[in-house]
N, C-alpha and C positions, 0 to 999 in steps of 0.2 A: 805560588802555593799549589800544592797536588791535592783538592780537596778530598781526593775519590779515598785518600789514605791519612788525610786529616796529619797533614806535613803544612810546618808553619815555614814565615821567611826564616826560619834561622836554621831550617833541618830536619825540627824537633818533632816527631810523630807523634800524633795524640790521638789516645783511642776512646771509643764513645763513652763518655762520663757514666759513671755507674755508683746506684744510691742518693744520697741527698747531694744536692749541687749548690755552694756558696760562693757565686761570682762577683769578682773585684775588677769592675774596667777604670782604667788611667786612660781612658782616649774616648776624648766629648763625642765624635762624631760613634764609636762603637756602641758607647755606651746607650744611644738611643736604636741602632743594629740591634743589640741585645732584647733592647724592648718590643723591638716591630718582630724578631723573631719568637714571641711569645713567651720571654722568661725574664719578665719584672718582679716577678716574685720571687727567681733565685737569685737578683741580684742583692749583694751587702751591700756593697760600695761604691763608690764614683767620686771624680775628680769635685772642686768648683765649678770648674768651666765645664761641665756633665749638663748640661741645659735643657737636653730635650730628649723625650716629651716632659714637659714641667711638669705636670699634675701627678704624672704616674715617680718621679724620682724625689717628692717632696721627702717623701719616708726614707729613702736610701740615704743612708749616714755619707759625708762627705770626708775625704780623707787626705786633704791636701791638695795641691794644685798637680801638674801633671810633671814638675819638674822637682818641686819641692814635698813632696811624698811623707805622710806622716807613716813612716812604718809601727810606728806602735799601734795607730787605732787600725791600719790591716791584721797587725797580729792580734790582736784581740776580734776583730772580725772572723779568724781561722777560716778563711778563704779556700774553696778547694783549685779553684780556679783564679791565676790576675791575668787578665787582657792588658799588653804594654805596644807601643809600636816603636818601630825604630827613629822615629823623629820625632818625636814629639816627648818619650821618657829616655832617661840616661841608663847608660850601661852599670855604672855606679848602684841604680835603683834595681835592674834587672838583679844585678848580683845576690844584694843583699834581700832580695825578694826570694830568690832561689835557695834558703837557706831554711827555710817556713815555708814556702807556699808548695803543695806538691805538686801543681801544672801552671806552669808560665807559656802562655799562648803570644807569641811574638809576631806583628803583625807589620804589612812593610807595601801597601799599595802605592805604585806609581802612574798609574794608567787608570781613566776609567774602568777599561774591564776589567782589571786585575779585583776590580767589585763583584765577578762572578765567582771567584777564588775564593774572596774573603766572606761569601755570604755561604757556599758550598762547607767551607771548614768549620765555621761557628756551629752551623745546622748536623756538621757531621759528630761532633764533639758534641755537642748538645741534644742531639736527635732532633733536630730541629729539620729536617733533610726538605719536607713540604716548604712549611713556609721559606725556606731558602733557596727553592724552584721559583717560585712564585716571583721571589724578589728579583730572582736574574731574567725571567720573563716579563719584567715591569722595568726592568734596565734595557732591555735589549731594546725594546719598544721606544724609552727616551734617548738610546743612541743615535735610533733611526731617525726619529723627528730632526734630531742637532745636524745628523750628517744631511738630510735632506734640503736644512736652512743654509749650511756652509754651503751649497752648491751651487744655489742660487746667487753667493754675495764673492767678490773678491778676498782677496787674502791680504789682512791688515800685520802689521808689528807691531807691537804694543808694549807701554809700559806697563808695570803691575806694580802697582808701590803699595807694600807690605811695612813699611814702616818709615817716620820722620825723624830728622836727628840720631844719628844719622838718617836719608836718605836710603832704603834698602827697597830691593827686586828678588825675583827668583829666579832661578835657573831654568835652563829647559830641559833638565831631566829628571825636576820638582812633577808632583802629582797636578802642583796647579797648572802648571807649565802643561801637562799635558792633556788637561783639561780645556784649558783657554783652545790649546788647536784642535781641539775635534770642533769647533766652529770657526775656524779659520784666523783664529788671533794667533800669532807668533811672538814669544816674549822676548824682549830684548832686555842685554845683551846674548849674541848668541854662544859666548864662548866666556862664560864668568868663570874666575880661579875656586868662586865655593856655590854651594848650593842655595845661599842664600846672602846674595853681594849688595855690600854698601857704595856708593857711587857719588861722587861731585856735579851740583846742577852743570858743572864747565864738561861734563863727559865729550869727549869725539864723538862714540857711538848715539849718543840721543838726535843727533844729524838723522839716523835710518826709523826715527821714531813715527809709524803715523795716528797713533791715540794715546792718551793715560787713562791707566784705571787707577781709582782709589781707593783700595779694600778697603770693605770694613771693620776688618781684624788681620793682623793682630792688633797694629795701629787701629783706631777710630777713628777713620778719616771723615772731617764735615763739609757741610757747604763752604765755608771758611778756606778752606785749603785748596778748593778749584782756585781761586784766584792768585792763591799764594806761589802755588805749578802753574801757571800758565805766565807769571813773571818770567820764569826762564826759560820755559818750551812750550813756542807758539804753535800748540796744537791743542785738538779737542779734548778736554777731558771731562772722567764723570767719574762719580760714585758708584758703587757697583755693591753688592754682597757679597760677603767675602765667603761666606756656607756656601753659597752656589759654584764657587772653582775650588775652593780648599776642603770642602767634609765630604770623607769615603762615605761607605756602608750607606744604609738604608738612604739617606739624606743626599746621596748621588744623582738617583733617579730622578728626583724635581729639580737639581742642581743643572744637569745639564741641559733641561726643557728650558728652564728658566733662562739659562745664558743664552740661548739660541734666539727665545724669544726678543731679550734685551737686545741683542746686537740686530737684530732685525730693526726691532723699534728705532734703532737710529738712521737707517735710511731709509724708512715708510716717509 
């Protein structure tokens, strides 16, 4: 994202909102971005899964899930703005978005810092430009801490189970994927046919495994299910939160202190 000129992932230049501003985000972790950048009160709408900050989005009407999108209560919302991202909403939604909404802000982070991108555009588009410093200034900060703790500890492979029944991982050119290695977890397999691959406990590659992690979403992974993964691969595993490698924007920042922290805690 070129935030300097308020260019989304998909090309689309957006110039700084002007008059009343009615924001619709479809992406939980934005839509709490939205809030930390000062503008809970231009939001209308939000997903179910929109969760945080709780208190401040009780009021914001809910408009379907992120995949299943009621367009009707957006169009009656008359939106000037919908925040969509490219994994998480369908192009299908995008489209029929674009027909009524007059600015579709398309968002597509793969990288921790690709969070300096994404805070620089919102704040440019919204005039939000301060508190969108501030926030890369408070990012930069928790990259340091992570990259600091990775330096100290060796480099693990790791599984990252995102869901049971099937059986699914993520790729490593997923956001989490690139999350997990700015502290030195590598996600296996290194060479998946999709970005988000189902797999047989019999896998070859779980041979190069040296931990599992059990998100907590999308799956709910419980205590329950360490022992259920550890029937097939004798190795350590744990529960983890899954906000701390999987949610951009604001919720980044304590995401990656956090992970650092965790994988730390397992060899103190």
């Amino acid at each position: 994202m070129c935030a300097e000129h308020g260019i989304d992932a998909v090309g689309v230049s957006h110039p700084p909102a002007e008059g009343a501003v009615r924001i619709v985000s479809l992406v939980p972790s934005i839509t709490e971005l939205v809030c930390d950048l000062g503008l809970t009160g231009q939001l209308v709408g939000r997903t179910g899964f929109c969760i945080h900050p709780r208190e401040r989005l009780r009021a914001v009407e809910k408009v379907g899930g992120t995949k299943d999108v009621k367009l009707d209560r957006i169009r009656a919302l008359a939106p000037t703005h919908v925040i969509l991202n490219m994994d998480e909403n369908t192009r299908e939604v995008a489209d029929a978005l674009a027909a009524f909404v007059p600015h579709l802000i398309v968002t597509h982070p793969l990288t921790p810092e690709d969070n300096r991108g994404l805070y620089r555009l919102l704040g440019h588009v919204f005039r939000r430009e301060a508190q969108a410093e501030t926030l890369v200034s408070r990012l930069d900060a928790a990259l340091s801490v992570a990259d600091a703790a990775a330096a100290d500890l060796p480099t693990e492979r790791v599984l990252y189970l995102i869901w049971r029944e099937p059986w699914m991982t993520v790729a490593p050119e997923t956001y989490v994927s690139a999350t997990l290695a700015r502290i030195g977890w590598h996600t296996q397999p290194v060479a998946p046919l999709t970005r988000y691959p189902a797999f047989e406990p019999s896998a070859d590659w779980l041979a190069d495994v040296d931990r599992v992690l059990l998100s907590s979403e999308p799956y709910r992974f419980r205590e329950k299910h360490l022992a259920e993964v550890s029937a097939w691969l004798d190795r350590p595993v744990h529960l983890i939160d899954g906000e701390w490698a999987s949610w951009y924007g604001s919720r980044a920042i304590e995401g990656v202190a956090a992970l650092a922290a965790f994988r730390q805690s397992l060899v103190a």
